[in-house]
C-alpha positions in Angstrom: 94.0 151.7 15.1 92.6 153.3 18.4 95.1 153.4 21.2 93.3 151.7 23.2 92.6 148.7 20.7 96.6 148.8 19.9 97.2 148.6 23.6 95.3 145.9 24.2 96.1 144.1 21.3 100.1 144.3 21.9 99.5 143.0 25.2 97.9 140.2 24.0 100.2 139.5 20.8 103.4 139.3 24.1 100.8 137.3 26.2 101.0 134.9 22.8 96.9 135.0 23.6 96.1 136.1 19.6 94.2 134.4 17.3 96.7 133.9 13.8 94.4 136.8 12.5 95.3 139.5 15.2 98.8 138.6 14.8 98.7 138.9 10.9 97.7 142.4 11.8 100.4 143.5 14.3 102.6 142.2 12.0 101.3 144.1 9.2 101.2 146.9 11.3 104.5 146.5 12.2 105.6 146.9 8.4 103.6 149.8 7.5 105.0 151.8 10.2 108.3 153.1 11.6 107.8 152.4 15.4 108.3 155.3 17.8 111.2 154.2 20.0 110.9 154.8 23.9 113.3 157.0 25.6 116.1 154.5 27.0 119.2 153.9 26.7 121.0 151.4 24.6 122.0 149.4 28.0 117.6 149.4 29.0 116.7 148.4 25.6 119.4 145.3 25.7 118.3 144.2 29.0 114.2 144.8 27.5 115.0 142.7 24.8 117.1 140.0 26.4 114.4 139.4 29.1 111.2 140.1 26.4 112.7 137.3 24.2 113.3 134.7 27.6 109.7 134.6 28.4 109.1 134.8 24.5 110.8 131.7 24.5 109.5 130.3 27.3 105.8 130.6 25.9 106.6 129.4 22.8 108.2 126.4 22.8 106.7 123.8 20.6 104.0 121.3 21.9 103.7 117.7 20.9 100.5 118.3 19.5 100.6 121.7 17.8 103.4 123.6 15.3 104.8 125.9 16.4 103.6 129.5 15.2 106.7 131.7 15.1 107.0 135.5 14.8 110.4 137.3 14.8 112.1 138.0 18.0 112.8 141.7 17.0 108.5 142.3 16.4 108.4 141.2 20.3 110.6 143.1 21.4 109.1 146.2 19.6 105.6 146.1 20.3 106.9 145.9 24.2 108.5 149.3 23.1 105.1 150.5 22.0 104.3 149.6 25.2 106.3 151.4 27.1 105.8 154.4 24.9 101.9 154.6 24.9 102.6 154.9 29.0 101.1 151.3 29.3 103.0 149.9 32.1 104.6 146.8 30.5 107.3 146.6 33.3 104.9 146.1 35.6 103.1 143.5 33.5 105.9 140.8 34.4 107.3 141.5 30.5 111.0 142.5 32.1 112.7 144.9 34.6 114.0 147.6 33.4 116.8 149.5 35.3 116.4 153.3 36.4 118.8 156.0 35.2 121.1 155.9 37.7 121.5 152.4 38.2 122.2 151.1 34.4 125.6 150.6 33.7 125.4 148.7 37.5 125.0 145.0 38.3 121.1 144.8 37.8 119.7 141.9 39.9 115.7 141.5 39.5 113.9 138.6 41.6 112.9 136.5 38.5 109.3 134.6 38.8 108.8 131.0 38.8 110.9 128.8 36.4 112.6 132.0 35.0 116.1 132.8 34.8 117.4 135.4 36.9 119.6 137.7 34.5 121.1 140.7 35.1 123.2 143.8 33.4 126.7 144.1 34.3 128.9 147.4 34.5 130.1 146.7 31.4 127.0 146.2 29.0 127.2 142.3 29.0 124.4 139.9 30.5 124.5 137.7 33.2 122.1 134.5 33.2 121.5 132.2 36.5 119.4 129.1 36.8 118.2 129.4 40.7 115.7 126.6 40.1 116.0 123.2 40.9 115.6 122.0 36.9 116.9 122.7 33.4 116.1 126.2 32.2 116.0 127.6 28.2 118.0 130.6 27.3 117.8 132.0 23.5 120.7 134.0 22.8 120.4 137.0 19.9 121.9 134.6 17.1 119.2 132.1 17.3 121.7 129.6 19.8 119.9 128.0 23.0 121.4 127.1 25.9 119.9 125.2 28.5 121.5 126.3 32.0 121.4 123.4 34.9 120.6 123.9 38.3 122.7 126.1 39.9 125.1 127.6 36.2 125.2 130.9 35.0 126.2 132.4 31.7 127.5 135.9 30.7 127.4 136.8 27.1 126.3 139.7 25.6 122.7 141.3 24.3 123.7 141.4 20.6 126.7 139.6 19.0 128.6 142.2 16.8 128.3 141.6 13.1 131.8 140.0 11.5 133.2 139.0 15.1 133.2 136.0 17.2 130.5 135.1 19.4 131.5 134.9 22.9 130.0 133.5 25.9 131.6 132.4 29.8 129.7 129.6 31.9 130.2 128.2 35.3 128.5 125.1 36.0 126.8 122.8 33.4 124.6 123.2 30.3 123.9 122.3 27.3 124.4 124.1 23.8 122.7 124.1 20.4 124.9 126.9 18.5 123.0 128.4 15.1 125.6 127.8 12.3 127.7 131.2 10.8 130.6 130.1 9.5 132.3 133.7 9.9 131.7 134.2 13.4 132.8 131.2 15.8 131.6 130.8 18.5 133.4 130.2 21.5 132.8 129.0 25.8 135.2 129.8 28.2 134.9 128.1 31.5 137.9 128.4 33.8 140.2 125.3 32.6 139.1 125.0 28.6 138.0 127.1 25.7 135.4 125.3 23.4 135.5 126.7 20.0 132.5 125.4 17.3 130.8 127.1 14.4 127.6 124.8 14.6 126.8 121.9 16.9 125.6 121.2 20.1 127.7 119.7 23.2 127.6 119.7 26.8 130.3 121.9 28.8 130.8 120.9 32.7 132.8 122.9 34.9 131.2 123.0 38.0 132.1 126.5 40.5 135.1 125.4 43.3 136.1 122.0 41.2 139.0 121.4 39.0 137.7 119.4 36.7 135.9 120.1 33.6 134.7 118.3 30.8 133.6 119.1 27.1 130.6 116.5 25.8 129.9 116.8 22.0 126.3 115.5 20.8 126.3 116.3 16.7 128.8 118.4 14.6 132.6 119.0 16.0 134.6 121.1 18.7 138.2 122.6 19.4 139.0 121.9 23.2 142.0 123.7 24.5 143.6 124.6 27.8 143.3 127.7 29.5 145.2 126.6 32.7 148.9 127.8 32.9 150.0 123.9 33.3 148.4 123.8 30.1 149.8 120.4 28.3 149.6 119.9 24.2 147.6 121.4 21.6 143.8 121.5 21.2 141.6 118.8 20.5 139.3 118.3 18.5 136.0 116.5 19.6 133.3 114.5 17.5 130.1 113.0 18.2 129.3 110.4 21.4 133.3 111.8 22.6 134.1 113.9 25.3 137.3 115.5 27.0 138.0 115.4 30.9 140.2 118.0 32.1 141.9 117.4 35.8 144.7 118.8 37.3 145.8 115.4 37.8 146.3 114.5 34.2 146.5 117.7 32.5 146.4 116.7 29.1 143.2 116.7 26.8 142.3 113.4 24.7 139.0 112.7 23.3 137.2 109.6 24.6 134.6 108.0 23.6 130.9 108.6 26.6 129.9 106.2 28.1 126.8 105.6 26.6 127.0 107.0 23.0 123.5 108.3 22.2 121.7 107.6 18.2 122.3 110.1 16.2 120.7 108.8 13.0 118.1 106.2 13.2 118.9 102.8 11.3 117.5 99.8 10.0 116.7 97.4 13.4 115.9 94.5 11.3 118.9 92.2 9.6 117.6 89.0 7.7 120.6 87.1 6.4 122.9 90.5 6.3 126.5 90.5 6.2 127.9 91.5 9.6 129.8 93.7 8.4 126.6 95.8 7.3 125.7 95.9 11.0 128.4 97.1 12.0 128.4 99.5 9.6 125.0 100.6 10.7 125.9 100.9 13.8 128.6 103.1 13.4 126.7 105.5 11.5 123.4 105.9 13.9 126.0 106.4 16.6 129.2 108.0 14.9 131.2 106.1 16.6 134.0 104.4 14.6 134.4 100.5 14.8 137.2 98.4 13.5 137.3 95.0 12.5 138.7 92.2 10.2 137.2 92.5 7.1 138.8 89.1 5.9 137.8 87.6 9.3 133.6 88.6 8.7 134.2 88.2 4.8 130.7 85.5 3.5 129.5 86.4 7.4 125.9 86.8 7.7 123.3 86.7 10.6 119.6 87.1 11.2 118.8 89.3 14.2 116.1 92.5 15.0 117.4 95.5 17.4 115.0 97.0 19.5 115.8 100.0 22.1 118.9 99.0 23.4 121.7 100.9 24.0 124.8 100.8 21.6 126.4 98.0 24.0 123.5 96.2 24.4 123.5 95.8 20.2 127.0 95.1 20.0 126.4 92.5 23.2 123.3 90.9 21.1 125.7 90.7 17.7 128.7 89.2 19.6 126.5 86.0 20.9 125.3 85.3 18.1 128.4 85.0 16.3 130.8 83.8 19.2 132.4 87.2 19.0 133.9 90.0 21.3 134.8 93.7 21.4 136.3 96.5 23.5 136.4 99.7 24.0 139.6 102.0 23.0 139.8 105.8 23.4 138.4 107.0 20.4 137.2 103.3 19.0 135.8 100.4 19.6 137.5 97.0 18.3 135.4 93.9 16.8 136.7 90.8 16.6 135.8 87.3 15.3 137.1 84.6 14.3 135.3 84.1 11.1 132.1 82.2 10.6 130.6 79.0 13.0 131.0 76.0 10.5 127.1 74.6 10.0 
């Protein structure tokens, strides 16, 4: 291919602006070819990559009305190499900021555009990732985890997880995490007062800068809470789905709970003609995960006739208490039916 074709064409396959054609080609391209590799240092490429694979990210996020078309992170981040090699500007095309020679292995702040992180390259080779925006921003980490910083959180983690060794990141402030599974590297968040170790789920982690209190949300999958705090209290926890753990200074001791409202996990059947009750219930323990107990004996020739729609998991077990004349509470880690058996006709 001319240069000048090539150029044009690897600006257009980082702008995502090629047809499936073109893209066929650059990725061909890419296998018929070792690709000249532009003169920077291992620190420049990891801060190229890290902020060619955010916008990457950014632009190709699934639509509702279109797959996805997906090409690998590491084909990005090499044809901006070309880039820079064939003398093509791409740092000045808003692809990333590189640092200059003598400013590398420094703190690296860059003025990120509109509804872009702001990440920078510390002293010691790691990244550092800040949400200045007033909304939910994506970051893709190099194991194929996303974390979605809050208003206001940073992360620092670093450009490449090492092969056969934990994955380790540190947040302040709020976001949420969808770790890729690799069951020989864990993977672990540090916030001030609690270390969250998974090997693939996602959960929420809350420890807002200048407050005490922190708190560990799981969505799907499982977590290892533990203290980092020298009053530290007990041994880990561990946390399913719909439970979360508060830390405070207060109350220094970890013990799952159950949110308070427990999102579906799984959808279920909404409609129950002439069911036993204790099918409900047991439908509704596994859209939400959320164990409930009850009196077998007590619900035993128990049936009832009722459609869910969107409520919440409350609102469902509200709905199935009236009918039957029953009740239920809340516990930690559980939540209690009882009845006292079936209405005489």
């Amino acid at each position: 291919m001319k240069p000048s074709y090539l150029a044009n064409l690897l600006k257009r396959y980082l702008d995502h602006d090629t047809t499936d054609s073109e893209a066929w080609t650059v990725d061909q391209w890419y296998e018929a070819r070792d690709l000249p590799r532009p003169d920077l240092s291992p620190a420049e490429q990891a801060v190229a990559k890290a902020r060619s694979w955010e916008q990457i990210h950014r632009r190709t996020r699934p639509q509702a009305s279109s797959p996805l078309r997906t090409r690998p992170a590491v084909r990005w981040a090499a044809a901006a190499a070309v880039l820079l090699s064939l003398g093509l500007g791409a740092k000045h095309q808003g692809l990333f900021t590189l640092p200059t020679a003598d400013t590398a292995a420094q703190p690296m702040p860059a003025v990120p555009s509109a509804g872009q992180l702001l990440i920078s390259l510390e002293a010691g080779g790691n990244l550092t990732a800040r949400n200045l925006e007033h909304h939910p921003l994506p970051l893709a980490l190099a194991d194929g985890s996303t974390v979605t910083l809050q208003p206001g959180s940073r992360l620092r983690y670093p450009p490449r997880f090492a092969p056969g060794r934990e994955r380790l990141v540190e947040l302040r402030g709020e976001a949420f995490f969808a770790v890729f599974h690799d069951a020989s590297r864990r993977f672990r968040v540090l916030t001030p007062q609690l270390e969250t170790t998974v090997l693939g789920t996602s959960f929420w982690v809350r420890a807002a800068p200048g407050h005490a209190e922190a708190t560990v949300e799981v969505r799907t999958g499982a977590v290892r809470v533990s203290l980092r705090t020298a009053s530290a209290v007990g041994a880990a926890v561990v946390v399913r789905p719909n439970q979360q753990v508060v830390y405070s200074p207060a109350v220094p001791v970890l013990r799952p709970v159950l949110v308070a409202q427990p999102a579906l996990l799984r959808p279920q059947p909404l409609s129950f003609e002439e069911r036993p009750v204790a099918e409900v219930l047991a439908s509704l323990q596994a859209g939400y995960g959320v164990p409930i107990r009850y009196d077998g004996a007590a619900l035993a020739g128990c049936t009832v006739t009722l459609r869910f729609g969107r409520e919440t998991l409350f609102e469902k077990l509200d709905l199935l208490s009236r009918v039957l004349g029953a009740s239920y509470e809340r516990t930690d880690e559980a939540i209690v039916f009882r009845s006292t058996g079936c209405q005489s006709e």
